[in-house]
C-alpha positions as CSV (number, residue, x, y, z in Angstrom):
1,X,75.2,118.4,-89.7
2,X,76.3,114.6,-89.1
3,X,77.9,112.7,-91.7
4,X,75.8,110.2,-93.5
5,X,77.0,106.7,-92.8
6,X,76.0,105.6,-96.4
7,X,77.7,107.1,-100.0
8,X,75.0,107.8,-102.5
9,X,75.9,106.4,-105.5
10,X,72.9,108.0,-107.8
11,X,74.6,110.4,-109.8
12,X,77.4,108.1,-110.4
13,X,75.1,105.2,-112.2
14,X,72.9,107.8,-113.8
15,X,75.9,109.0,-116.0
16,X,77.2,105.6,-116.8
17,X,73.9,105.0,-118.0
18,X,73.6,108.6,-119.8
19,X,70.6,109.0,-117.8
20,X,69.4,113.2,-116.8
21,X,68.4,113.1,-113.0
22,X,65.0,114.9,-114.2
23,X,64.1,112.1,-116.5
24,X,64.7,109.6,-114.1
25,X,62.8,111.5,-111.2
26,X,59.9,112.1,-113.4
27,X,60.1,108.6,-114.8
28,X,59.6,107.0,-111.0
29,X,57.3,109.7,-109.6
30,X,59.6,111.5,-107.4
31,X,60.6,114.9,-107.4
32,X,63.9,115.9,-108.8
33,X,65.5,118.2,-106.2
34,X,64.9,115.0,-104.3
35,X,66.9,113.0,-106.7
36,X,69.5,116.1,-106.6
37,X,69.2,116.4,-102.9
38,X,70.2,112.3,-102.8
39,X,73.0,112.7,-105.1
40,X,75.0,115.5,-103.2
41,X,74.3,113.0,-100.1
42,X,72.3,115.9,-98.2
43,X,69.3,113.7,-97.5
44,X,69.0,110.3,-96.7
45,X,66.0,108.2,-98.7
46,X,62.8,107.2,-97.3
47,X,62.6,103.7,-97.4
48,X,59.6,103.9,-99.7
49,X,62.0,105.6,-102.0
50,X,65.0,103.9,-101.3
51,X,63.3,100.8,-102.6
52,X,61.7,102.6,-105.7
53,X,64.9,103.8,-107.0
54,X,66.7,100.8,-106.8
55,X,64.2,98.5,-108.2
56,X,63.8,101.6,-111.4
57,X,67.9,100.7,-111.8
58,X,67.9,97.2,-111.0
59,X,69.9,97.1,-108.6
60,X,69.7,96.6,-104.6
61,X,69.5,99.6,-102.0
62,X,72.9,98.9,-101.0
63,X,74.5,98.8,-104.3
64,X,72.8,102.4,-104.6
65,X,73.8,103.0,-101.2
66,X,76.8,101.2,-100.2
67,X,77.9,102.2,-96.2
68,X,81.3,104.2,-96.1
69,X,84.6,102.8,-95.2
70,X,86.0,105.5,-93.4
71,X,82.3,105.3,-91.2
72,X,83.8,106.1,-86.9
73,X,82.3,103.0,-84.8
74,X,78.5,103.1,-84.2
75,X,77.8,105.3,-81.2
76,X,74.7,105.6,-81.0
77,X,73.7,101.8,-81.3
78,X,70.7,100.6,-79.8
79,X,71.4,98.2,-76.3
């Protein structure tokens, strides 16, 4: 399985807000093994929900999302 290039950062701002991830799932509409799938970084958002999540915390995608520093260069870039 590849590496994401992002860091999800979910689990992290839920518990400095002392929010549960099934509250916060149910609260937006979205399932809450998604929300746990998101927070152990095993699935990457749809934008849809990418959007939805960061707009319920306030925040912007990549703020949620923020791209890895240790990412190898792009390979698979589009010419």
């Amino acid at each position: 399985m590849k590496r994401s290039r992002y860091k999800c950062r979910i689990k992290i701002i839920l518990f400095e807000r002392d929010i549960q991830q099934g509250e916060f799932a149910d609260s937006i509409g979205i399932s809450q093994a998604t929300i746990s799938a998101l927070a152990n970084n095993n699935y990457e958002p749809s934008f849809h929900n990418a959007r939805l999540i960061a707009k319920a915390l306030n925040l912007s995608v990549e703020e949620i999302w923020p791209e890895r520093k240790d990412n190898p260069p792009n390979d698979d870039s589009e010419s």
